[in-house]
Structures are given as C-alpha cells and as structure tokens.
C-alpha positions, -999 to 999 in steps of 0.1 A, spaced: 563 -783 -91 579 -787 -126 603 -815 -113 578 -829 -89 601 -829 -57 586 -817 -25 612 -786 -8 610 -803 26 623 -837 9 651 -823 -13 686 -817 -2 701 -786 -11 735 -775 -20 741 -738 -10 772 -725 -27 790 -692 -9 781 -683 27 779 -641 25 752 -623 33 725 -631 7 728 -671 14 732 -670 54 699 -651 51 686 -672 22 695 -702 45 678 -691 77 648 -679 51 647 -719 35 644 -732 73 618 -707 80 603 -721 49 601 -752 58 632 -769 47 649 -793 77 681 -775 83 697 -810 83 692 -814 45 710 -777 35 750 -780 33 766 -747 30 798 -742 18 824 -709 20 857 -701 3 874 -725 31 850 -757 23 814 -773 38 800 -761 71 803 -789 100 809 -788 140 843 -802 132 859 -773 108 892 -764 122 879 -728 121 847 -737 143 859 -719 175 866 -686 152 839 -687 134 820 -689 168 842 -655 183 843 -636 147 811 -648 125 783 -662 148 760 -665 118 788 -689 103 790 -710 130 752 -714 134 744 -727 100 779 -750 107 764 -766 141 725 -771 126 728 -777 93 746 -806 69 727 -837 87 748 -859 70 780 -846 81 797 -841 48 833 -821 47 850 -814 15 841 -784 -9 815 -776 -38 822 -807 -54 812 -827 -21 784 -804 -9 767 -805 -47 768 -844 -50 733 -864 -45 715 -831 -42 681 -820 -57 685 -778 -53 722 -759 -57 717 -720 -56 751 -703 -57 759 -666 -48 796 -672 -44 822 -661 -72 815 -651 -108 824 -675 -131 827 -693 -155 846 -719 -138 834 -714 -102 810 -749 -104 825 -772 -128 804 -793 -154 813 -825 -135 803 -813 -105 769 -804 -120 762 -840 -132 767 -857 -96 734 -838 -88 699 -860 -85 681 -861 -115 658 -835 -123 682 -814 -107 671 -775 -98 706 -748 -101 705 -711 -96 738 -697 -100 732 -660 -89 768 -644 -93 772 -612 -115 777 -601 -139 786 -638 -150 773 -672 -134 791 -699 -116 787 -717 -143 767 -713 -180 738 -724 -185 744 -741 -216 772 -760 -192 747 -768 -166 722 -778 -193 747 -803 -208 756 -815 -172 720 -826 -166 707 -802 -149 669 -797 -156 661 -766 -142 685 -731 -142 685 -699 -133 706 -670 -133 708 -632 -120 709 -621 -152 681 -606 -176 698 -622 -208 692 -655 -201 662 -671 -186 645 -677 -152 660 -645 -139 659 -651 -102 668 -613 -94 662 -592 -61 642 -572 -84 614 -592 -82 616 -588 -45 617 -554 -35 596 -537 -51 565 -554 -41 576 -561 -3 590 -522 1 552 -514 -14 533 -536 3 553 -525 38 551 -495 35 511 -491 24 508 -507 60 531 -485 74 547 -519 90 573 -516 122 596 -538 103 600 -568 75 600 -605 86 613 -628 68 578 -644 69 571 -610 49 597 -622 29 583 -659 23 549 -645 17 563 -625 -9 583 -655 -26 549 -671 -25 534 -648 -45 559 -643 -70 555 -679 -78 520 -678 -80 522 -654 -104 545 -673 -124 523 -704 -121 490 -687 -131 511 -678 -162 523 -709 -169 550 -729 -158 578 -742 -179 616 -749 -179 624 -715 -189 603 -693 -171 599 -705 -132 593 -665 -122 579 -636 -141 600 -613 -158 605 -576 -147 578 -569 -176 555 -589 -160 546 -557 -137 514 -573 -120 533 -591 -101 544 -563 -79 508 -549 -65 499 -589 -61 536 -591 -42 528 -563 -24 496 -576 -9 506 -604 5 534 -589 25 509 -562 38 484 -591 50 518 -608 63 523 -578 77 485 -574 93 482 -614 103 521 -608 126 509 -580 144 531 -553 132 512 -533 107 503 -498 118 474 -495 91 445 -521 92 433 -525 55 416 -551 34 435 -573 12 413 -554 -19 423 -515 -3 456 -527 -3 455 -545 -38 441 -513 -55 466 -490 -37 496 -506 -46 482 -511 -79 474 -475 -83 509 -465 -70 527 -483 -97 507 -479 -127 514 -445 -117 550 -446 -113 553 -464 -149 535 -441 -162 555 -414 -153 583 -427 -165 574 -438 -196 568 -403 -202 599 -392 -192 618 -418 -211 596 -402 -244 604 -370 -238 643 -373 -235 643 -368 -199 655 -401 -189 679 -419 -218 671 -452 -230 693 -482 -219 726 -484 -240 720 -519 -264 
C-alpha cells in the first residue's frame, strides 16, 4: 500500500530456498501471487526446468523441484544478481551477511522497491546499504532496526487463536488470515516507511491475530469449538493480558532476570 504496487502484479525475488521460503513461496501463491512472477534462487543459482540438478532435485527434494517447474515465468537462470534484477519484492532467508546481496544488486530492483532480508543474527545486506541502493522499503529479522518482520508476530496469535478452537490442524489459509491481520493492525496504526508491522509491544495485535485464524479456522471446516468472532476476541484477549501480567510480576520480583543491554 505504501509503494502503491498491487502483490499479484509485482515480481518477486525470493533469496534462499530452505524451509521458511519453500513454505513462504507456496504461502505467496496461495496468496494470490502468479507463481510465474516468483524466481527462487538456492546456493547452486535460480530455479528453472532446465537446472542440471532438475532430475535430483526431483528424486531427493520434491519441494525444490516444484517451485523449479511452476515458478520463474520468464525463464531466468543465473544467481541473486539475475533473480533480483527488474523486480518489485526481494525477501531473503538465505545466509547472514553482510555481503550475501550486494549494494549493486540492490539497485537493479524496480523503483519503489520492497527488501526483507530475514537472516540472523545479521541481514543479507544493511539497511543503510539497501537504503543507499534505492531500495524504498526494508525489513529485517531483527528488533534493532525497523520493520521487524519476525515469526514473533506470527505465532503467538495463530497458536492462540488455534487452539481457543481447538482446530484439527493450521492451514496456511490460517496462516494468510493471520498475515492479514497483522497488517491491518499495522495499518490502523499508521503506515509509514519504518514501521510496515507492529512491533512485539504492540501486544493487541495478538488477540486480533488470533481471531482471525480461529474464524479461518471455523469458515474451513476444521474447528472443533463453534464460537463467535467476539467469544473468541475476548478469550484470547483475556488469556494474554493474563499471561503479561504474570510475567511482569515475575520479572519485578526477581524471578525472571531482565534482558542483558
């Protein structure tokens, strides 16, 4: 919404091919993005039919070899530098950095370019880098720096809402419901370069979070307990105001030590 582009237009550059970004990728199609416009790359190069590797990826990593025969429309081969080029969205959970996506890579991007560089305990590249580089929007894993885009924002609120439902399992429409919400959250707070999700202080987002993976949950079929969107809103609430509670007590009375600075 801040740069105006529309997720099923942009083309996305997805950096590392574990298990977070062959889930985020089938979670993006899912979404809504055309598989066709998402080129994957691994430690060998992009994803495409023609990869020397093709037929082992098909034997020894099936989820590999999927994203190599649906996605990368355009046929692309090469590595970051190739996959990154012309593209509106790179999000990177590859190698810690510095140095794992170069500046100059970085500025081959579209304009009004969106990077998360997820890698811990250091990003692919800085921010300050990817700033300089053109990049408009950036987020990291990291609480230091802003736009934290962490799983911390995730599970919380989709373990809580699942579980107040007693759920038979989590869908990654659960999942996009969730992300939904997050940003929603963000939005009603108020968008801006430097904060495109709430912070882990922004505690309200988990009950909301958790609601709308328990209606997910409800609307798919799989939910064991039938409640309102309000009974589950004020449960989940009630749960964590709780929970911080308790452990702001805790924390006071010496039972749990402060973080180090």
């Amino acid at each position: 919404k801040i740069v105006g582009k529309d997720m099923k237009d942009a083309l996305f550059s997805v950096i590392g091919t574990g298990a977070a970004n062959v889930c985020l990728i089938r979670t993006l199609i899912k979404a809504g993005v055309p598989a066709r416009n998402i080129i994957a790359v691994d430690s060998k190069g992009i994803l495409h039919p023609e990869r020397e590797d093709i037929e082992t990826l098909k034997e020894k990593n099936p989820y590999k070899y999927d994203i190599a025969m649906k996605t990368n429309g355009e046929g692309r081969q090469g590595g970051i530098a190739e996959a990154m080029k012309d593209t509106d969205v790179c999000i990177a959970a590859s190698k810690p950095g510095p140095g794992t996506i170069k500046k100059e890579w970085a500025a081959g991007m579209n304009d009004d370019a969106v990077m998360i560089a997820a890698a811990n305990p250091v990003p692919e590249i800085w921010p300050w880098e990817a700033k300089e580089a053109g990049v408009r929007i950036f987020g990291t894993g990291r609480s230091d720096f802003p736009n934290q885009v962490n799983n911390s924002l995730g599970f919380p609120g989709i373990f809580r809402g699942t579980l107040d439902v007693m759920a038979k399992t989590i869908t990654d429409e659960m999942h996009i419901a969730a992300a939904y919400a997050i940003a929603e959250v963000a939005e009603r707070k108020g968008l801006s370069e430097e904060y495109i999700v709430p912070t882990m202080d922004d505690w309200e987002v988990f009950p909301y979070e958790a609601t709308a993976v328990a209606m997910k949950a409800i609307e798919q079929g799989i939910a064991r307990k039938k409640l309102s969107r309000q009974e589950i809103y004020e449960n989940a609430e009630r749960i964590i105001k709780k929970a911080r509670e308790q452990t702001k007590h805790l924390m006071k009375e010496g039972f749990i030590p402060p973080p180090p600075e």
